[in-house]
C-alpha positions as CSV (number, residue, x, y, z in Angstrom):
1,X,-100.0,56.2,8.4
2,X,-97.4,53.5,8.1
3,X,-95.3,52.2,11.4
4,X,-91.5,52.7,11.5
5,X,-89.9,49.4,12.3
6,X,-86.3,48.6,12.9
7,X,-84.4,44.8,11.8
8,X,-81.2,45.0,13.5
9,X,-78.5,42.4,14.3
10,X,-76.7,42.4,17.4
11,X,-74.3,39.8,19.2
12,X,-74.8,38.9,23.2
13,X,-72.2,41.8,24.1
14,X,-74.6,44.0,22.1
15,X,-72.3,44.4,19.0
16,X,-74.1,45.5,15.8
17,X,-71.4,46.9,13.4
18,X,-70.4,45.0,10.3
19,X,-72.9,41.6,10.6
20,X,-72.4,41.2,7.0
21,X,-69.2,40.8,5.7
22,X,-65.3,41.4,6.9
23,X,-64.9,44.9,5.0
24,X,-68.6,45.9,5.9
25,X,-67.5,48.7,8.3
26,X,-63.8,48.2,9.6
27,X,-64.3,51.6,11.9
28,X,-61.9,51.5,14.7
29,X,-59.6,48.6,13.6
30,X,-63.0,46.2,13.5
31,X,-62.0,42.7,12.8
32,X,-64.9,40.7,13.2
33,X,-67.4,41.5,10.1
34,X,-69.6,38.9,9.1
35,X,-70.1,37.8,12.6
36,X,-73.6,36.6,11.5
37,X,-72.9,34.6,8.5
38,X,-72.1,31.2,9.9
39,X,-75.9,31.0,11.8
40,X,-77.7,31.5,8.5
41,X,-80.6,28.8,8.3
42,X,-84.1,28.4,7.1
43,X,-85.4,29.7,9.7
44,X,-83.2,32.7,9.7
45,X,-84.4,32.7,6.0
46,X,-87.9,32.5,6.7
47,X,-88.0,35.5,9.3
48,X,-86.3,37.8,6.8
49,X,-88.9,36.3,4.1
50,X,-91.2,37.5,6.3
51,X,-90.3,41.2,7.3
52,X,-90.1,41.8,3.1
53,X,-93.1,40.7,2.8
54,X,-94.6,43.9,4.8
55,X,-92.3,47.2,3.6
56,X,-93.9,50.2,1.7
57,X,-90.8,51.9,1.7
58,X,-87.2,51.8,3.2
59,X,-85.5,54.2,5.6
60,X,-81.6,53.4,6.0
61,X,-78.7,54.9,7.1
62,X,-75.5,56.2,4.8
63,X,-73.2,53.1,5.5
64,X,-75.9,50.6,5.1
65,X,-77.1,52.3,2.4
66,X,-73.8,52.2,0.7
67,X,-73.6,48.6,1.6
68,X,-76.9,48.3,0.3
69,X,-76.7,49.9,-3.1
70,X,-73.4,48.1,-3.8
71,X,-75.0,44.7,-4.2
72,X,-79.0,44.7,-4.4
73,X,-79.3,46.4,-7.8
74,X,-77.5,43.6,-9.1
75,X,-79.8,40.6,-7.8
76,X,-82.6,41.0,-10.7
77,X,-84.2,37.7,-9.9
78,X,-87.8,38.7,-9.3
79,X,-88.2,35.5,-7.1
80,X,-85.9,37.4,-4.7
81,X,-88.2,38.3,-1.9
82,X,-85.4,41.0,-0.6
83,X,-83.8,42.2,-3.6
84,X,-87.6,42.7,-5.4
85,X,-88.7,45.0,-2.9
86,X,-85.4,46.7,-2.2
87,X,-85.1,47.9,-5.6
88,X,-88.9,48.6,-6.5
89,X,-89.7,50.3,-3.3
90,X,-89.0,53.7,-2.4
91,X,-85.7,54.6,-0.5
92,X,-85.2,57.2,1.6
93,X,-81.2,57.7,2.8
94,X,-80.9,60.0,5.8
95,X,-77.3,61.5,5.2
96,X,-75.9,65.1,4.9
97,X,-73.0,64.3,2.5
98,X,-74.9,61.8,-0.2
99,X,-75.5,64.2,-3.2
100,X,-76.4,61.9,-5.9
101,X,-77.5,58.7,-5.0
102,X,-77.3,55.8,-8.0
103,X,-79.5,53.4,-6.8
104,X,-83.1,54.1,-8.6
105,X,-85.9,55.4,-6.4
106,X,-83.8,57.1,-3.7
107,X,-84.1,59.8,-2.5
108,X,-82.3,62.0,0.4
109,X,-83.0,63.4,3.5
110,X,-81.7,66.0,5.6
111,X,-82.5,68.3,8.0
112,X,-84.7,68.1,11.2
113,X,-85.1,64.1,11.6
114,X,-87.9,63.9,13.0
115,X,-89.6,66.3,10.9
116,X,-88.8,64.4,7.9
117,X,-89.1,60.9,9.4
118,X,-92.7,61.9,11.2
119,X,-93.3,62.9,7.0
120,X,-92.5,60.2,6.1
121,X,-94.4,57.9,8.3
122,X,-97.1,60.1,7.2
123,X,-97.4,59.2,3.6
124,X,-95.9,55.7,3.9
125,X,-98.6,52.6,2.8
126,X,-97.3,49.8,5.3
127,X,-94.2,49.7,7.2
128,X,-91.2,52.0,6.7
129,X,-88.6,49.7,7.1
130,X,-84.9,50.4,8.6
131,X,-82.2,47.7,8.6
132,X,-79.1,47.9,10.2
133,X,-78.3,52.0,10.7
134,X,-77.6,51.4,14.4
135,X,-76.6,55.1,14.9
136,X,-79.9,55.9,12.7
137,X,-82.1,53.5,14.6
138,X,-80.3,54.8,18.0
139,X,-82.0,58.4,17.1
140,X,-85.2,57.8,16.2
141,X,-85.5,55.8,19.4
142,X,-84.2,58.6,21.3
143,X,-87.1,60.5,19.4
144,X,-89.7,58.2,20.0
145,X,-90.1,57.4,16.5
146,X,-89.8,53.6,16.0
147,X,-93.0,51.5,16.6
148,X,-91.4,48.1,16.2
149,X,-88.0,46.8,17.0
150,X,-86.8,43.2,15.7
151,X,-83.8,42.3,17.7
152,X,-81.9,39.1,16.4
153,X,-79.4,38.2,19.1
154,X,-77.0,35.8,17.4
155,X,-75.0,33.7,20.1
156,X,-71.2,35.0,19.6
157,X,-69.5,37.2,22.0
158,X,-67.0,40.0,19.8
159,X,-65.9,41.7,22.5
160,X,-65.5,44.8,20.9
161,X,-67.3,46.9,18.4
162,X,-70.3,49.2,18.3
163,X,-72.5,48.7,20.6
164,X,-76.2,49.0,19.5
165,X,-77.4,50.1,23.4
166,X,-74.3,52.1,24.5
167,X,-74.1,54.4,27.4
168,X,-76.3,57.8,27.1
169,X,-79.2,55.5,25.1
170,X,-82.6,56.9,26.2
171,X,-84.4,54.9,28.5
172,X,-87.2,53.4,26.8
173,X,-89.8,50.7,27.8
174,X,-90.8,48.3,25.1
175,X,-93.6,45.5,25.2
176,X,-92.6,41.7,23.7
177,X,-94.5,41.2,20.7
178,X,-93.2,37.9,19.8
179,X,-90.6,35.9,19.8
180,X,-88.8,32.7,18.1
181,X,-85.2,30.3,18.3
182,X,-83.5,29.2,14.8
183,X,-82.4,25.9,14.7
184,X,-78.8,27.9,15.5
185,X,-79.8,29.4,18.5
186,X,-80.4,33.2,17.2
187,X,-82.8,34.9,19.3
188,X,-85.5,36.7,17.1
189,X,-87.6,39.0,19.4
190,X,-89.4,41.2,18.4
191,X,-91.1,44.6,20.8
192,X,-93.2,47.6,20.3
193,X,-92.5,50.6,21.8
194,X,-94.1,51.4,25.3
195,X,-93.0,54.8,26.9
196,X,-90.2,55.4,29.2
197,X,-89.4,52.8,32.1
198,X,-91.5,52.4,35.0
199,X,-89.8,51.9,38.5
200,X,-90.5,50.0,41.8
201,X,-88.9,48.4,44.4
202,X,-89.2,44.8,46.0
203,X,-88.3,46.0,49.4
């Protein structure tokens, strides 16, 4: 049974939408995409290197998907650690409108999500990868599906924007797995999934 883990960007105000680019995901007048680009470094690199070394298939989201599909298929260098697995590995697009996906090896799901997702996890050799798909990630956390969470906190306050832990977010104790600093100051931390929250009190 493979383990679901999650990749997901977020700013220090907790901002995840649009990391990648300015017209990524402009939802609600968004001005700010590709909030991530200018702390790109080797050790940024070498992280992501890292995570696509361990996928045996991909669960995303519609809009990353989208995102996804538009520019992948069209890096066919097979020294490409991201774009080789991304386009030989299975894909799995939880959406209720995509019909007829172009991108090879994708396939749909709908329905109960965590019915198809604990399927999934099932038959999967390795780790079932999501990146991005905040609101996708923000239910399979409320279901208790994710195992691992990488949470890269990049040091830039948006002010606005999605917010990856917003108000309503089950509450959800993780354990710290690991943990590293790029030479540009981006947090990369990375948890497992431990319960529901204990409580105390110092008094």
């Amino acid at each position: 049974m493979g383990k679901l883990v999650s990749t997901i960007f977020v700013t220090l105000d907790g901002v995840y939408q649009a990391p990648g680019g300015p017209q990524e995901d402009t939802r609600g007048g968004f001005e700010h995409g590709g909030w991530s680009f200018p702390f790109n470094d080797d050790d940024f690199g070498r992280f992501v290197d890292g995570v696509f070394e361990r996928p045996g298939a991909f669960l995303l989201g519609r809009r990353t998907y989208d995102t996804f599909a538009g520019f992948w298929p069209k890096v066919t260098d097979p020294a490409n650690p991201v774009a080789a697995k991304l386009n030989a590995l299975p894909k799995y697009v939880a959406s209720s409108t995509l019909t007829d996906p172009d991108w090879a090896g994708t396939t749909v799901i709908h329905g109960d999500l965590a019915k198809e997702v604990t399927a999934l996890k099932e038959r999967t050799d390795g780790e079932l990868q999501v990146h991005g798909s905040g609101a996708l990630v923000q239910s399979l956390l409320a279901l208790g599906l994710v195992d691992t969470l990488h949470l890269l906190t990049f040091p830039v306050v948006l002010g606005s924007g999605l917010r990856f832990f917003a108000d309503g977010a089950v509450p959800t104790r993780f354990r710290h797995a690991g943990g590293s600093l790029t030479s540009k100051g981006v947090s990369i931390q990375t948890y497992d999934l431990a319960g529901r929250p204990e409580y105390g009190s110092f008094a």
